[in-house]
N, C-alpha and C positions, 0 to 999 in steps of 0.2 A: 504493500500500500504506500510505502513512503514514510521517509519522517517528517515532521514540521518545516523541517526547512527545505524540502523537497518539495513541497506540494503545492502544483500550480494553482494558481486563481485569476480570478476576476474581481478586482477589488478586493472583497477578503473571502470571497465564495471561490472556493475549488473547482477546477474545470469538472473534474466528475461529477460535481454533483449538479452543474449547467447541465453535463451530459444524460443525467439522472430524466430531471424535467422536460430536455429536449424530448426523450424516449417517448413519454408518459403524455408528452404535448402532441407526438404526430403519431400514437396509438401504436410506438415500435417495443413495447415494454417487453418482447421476448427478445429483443437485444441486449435488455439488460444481464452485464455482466462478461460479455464479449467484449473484442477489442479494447482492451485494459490497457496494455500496454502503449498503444496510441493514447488512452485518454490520460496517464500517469505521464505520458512524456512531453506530451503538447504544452507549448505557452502558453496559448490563450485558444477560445474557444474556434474562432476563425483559421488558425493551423489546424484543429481536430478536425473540423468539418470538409477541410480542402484535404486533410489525409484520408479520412474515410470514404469519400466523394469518389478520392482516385483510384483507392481500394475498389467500393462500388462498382465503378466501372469498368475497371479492370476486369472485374470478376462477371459481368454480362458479356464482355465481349469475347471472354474466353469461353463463354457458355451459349456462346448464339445471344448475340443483342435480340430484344425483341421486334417485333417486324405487325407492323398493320395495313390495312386499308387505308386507303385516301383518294377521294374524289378529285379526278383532273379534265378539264376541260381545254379540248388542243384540238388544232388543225394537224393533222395527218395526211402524207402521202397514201396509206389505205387504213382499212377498217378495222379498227381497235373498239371492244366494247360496243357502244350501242350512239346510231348516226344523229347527230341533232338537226335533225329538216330544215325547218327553220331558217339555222345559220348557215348550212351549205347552202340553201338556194339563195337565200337574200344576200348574200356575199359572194352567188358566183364560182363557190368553189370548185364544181367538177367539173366546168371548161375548164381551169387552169391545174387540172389532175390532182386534185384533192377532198379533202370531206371533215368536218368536225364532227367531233366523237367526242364521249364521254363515258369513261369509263374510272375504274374501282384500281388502282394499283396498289401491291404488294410492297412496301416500304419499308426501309427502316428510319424515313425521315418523320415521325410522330410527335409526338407533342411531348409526353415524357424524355425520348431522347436529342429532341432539340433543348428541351429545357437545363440536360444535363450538358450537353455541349456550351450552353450561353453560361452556366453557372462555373466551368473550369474558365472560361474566356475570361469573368468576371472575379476571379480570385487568382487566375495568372498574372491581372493588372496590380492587386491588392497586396498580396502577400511582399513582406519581406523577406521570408529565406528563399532565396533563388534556385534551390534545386528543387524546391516544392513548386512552388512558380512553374520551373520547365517541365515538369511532369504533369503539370494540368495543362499545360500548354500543348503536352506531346496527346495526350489524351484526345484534347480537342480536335486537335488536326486529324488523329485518329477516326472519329467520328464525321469528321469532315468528307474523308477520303472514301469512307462509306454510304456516303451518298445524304446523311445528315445535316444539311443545306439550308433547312428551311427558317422564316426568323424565329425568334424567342416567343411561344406561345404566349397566349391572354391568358388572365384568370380563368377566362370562360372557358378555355379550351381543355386547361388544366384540373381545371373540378371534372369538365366531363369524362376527360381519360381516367374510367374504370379502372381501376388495378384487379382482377381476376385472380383466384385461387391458383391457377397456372402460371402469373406472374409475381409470385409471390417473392422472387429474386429485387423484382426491380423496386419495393417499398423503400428500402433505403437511401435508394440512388435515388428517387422520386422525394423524400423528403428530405433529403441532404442539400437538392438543389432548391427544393422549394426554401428553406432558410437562408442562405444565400441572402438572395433577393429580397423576402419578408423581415427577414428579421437581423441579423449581424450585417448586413452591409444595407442599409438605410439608406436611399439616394439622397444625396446633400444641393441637389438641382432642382430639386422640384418642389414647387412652393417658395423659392427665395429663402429659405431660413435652412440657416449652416447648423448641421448635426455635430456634435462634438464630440471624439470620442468617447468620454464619461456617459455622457446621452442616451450614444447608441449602446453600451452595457448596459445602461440603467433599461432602456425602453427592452430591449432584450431577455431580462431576467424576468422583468413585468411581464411580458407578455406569455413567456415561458410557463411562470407561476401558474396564471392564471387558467390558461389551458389544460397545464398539468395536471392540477388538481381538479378541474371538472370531469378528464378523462381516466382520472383515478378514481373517482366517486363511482361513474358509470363503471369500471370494469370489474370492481371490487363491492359493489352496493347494488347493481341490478339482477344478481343471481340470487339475493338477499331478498328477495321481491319491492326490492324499492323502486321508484320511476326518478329518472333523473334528467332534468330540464337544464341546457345551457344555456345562457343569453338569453333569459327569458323575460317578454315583458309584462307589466304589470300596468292592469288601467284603476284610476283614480274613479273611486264611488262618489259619483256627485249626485246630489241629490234636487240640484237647479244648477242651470249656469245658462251663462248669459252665450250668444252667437256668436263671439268670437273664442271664447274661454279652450274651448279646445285647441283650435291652432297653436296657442302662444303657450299654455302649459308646458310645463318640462314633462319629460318622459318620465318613468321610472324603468330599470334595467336592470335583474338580479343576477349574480353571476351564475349561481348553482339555485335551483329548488329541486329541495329531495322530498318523496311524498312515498306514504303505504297508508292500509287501511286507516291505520290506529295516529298518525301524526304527521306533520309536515315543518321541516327545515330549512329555511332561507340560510344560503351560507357568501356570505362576501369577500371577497379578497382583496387587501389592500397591500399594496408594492409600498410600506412608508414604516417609518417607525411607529410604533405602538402608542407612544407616548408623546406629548403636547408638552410645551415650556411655561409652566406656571410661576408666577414672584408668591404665591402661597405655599404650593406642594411642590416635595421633589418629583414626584411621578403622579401625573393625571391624564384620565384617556383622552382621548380627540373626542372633543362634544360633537364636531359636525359629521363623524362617524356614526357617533351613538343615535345621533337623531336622524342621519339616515336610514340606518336598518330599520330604530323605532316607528321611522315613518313607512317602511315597508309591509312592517307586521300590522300597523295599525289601521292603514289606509283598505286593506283587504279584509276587513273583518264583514262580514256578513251573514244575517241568522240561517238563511239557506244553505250554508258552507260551516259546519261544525268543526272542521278543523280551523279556519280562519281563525277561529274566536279564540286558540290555544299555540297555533305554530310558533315556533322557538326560530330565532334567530343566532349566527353564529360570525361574528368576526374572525378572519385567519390573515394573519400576518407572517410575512418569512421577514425571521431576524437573522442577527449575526451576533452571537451570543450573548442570548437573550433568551429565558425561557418566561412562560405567562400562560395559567389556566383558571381563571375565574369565570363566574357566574353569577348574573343577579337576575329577578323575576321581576317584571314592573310588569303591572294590568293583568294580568293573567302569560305573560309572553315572557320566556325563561329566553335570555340574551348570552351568551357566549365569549370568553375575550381569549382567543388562543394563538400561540405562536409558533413557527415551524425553525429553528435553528438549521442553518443552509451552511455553516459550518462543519459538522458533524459529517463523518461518513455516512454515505451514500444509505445502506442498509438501514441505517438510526432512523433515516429522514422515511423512508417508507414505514418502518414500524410505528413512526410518532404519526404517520398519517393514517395508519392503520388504526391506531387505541384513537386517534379524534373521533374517525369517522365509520370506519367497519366495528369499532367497539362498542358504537352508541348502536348501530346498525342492529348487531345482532342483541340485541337489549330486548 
């Protein structure tokens, strides 16, 4: 594992345990535990991901890259597929011995593997160590040579490319490059406003967190017979409002709601320090914390909705040594203050996520 003074971070968070949450955020948690040795030797999280990236790829294209369909639309000297009427006669094409056609081709230029071609392009520019650099480089060109041409898919393209039980190889390579992009390399052009390093760690770990633990809830608490909702919204019980009142209202947005027969949990996650700077006390929580979730539990209350009238609320915060598990009960609604220390090995941080949440789960 390392000693203290061997063990890489990010600020004071250990690359493993970024790589922990990475896992657990793009639903790879039977990674966990592989590639150790990349993750103990890497500087910072951006070397790991451009090592494993090349790994990745390395390993499809020694194993048959994968290959799809794609619709292509071309004039042809003869008949490929199926002829477009239309466009041959309004253009003429078979006086001058030709014919447009449309047809289905066999590729390896897809959207997964263009994606992973633009994400070495994009880390052979970034990286400092140069021999990592050329190997994403050689990579690319690699992918290049095989016919992998096409530009850097859209979201949309990207959500739609299914990953299949048969492509079960290319998950990593497909979320190696999805981060990339999403997350550790931030564009610093777009919107005018310059990312700073610190930033893009800070926004990084947030984002990580965040995901993390709702795809931890789900994979660890739906077998439990729990229902688990991400990014779920929540509407405001008005009982009058005036014609505009809805447009201009704030939204409300929880991150996790966990529901079974017998109770429901709002659970929030804040990327901040636990604690607020008081001139009274040394340690007091974030009131605009408290009165947010308070206003989650309380805004939903409804005599039709029996759990409404009792759901418990749960603060969760990742610290850096820092532990914190209190509880208090205001109106009927049991409120939660708990922290995940991200310093800790890897296995702690899942066990402490286990007694928060699979603990109360099976209760």
């Amino acid at each position: 594992m390392g000693t203290p003074a061997t063990i890489r971070t990010i600020g004071s968070i250990p690359v493993r345990n970024i790589w922990l949450l990475f896992l657990y955020a793009s639903n790879l948690a039977q990674f966990f535990g592989r590639h150790s040795v990349q993750v103990e030797s890497s500087p910072d999280f951006e070397d790991l991901v451009a090592r494993l990236l090349c790994f990745a790829v390395e390993l499809r294209l020694r194993r048959n890259l994968s290959r799809g369909y794609r619709r292509i639309e071309a004039v042809l000297p003869r008949v490929r597929g199926r002829i477009d009427l239309l466009q041959t006669h309004a253009r003429g094409l078979l006086e001058r011995g030709a014919v447009a056609c449309r047809l289905d081709e066999f590729t390896f230029d897809i959207a997964r593997n263009r994606l992973a071609r633009a994400a070495l392009g994009r880390l052979a520019k970034s990286l400092d160590d140069r021999e990592l650099a050329g190997r994403c480089r050689r990579l690319e060109g690699d992918l290049l040579r095989l016919g992998v041409a096409g530009p850097t898919p859209s979201r949309h393209e990207i959500a739609a490319d299914r990953v299949g039980r048969h492509d079960h190889d290319d998950l990593l390579m497909i979320s190696l490059s999805r981060i990339v992009f999403d997350l550790v390399l931030p564009t610093e052009d777009e919107g005018g406003t310059v990312v700073t390093d610190v930033e893009k760690k800070a926004i990084l770990v947030r984002r990580l967190f965040e995901k993390a633990v709702g795809n931890f809830c789900r994979s660890e608490l739906s077998p439990l017979g729990w229902r688990v909702r991400q990014a779920k919204r929540l509407d405001w019980q008005f009982d009058d409002a005036s014609d505009r009142i809805h447009s201009i209202f704030p939204a409300m947005e929880v991150d996790i709601e966990l529901e079974r027969a017998s109770e429901r949990l709002i659970v929030d996650t804040k990327f901040t320090s636990v604690f607020a700077r008081s001139q009274y006390r040394e340690e007091v929580l974030k009131s605009a914390h408290i009165y947010q979730l308070y206003a989650y539990l309380r805004s939903q209350e409804r005599s039709d909705d029996p759990l409404s009238l009792t759901s418990a609320g749960m603060l969760l915060y990742p610290t850096v040594g820092v532990e914190l598990d209190q509880t208090a009960t205001i109106q009927g609604h049991t409120i939660r203050f708990v922290t995940v220390d991200l310093t800790v090995p890897a296995l702690q941080i899942v066990e402490r996520l286990r007694s928060i949440l699979v603990g109360r789960g099976r209760e």
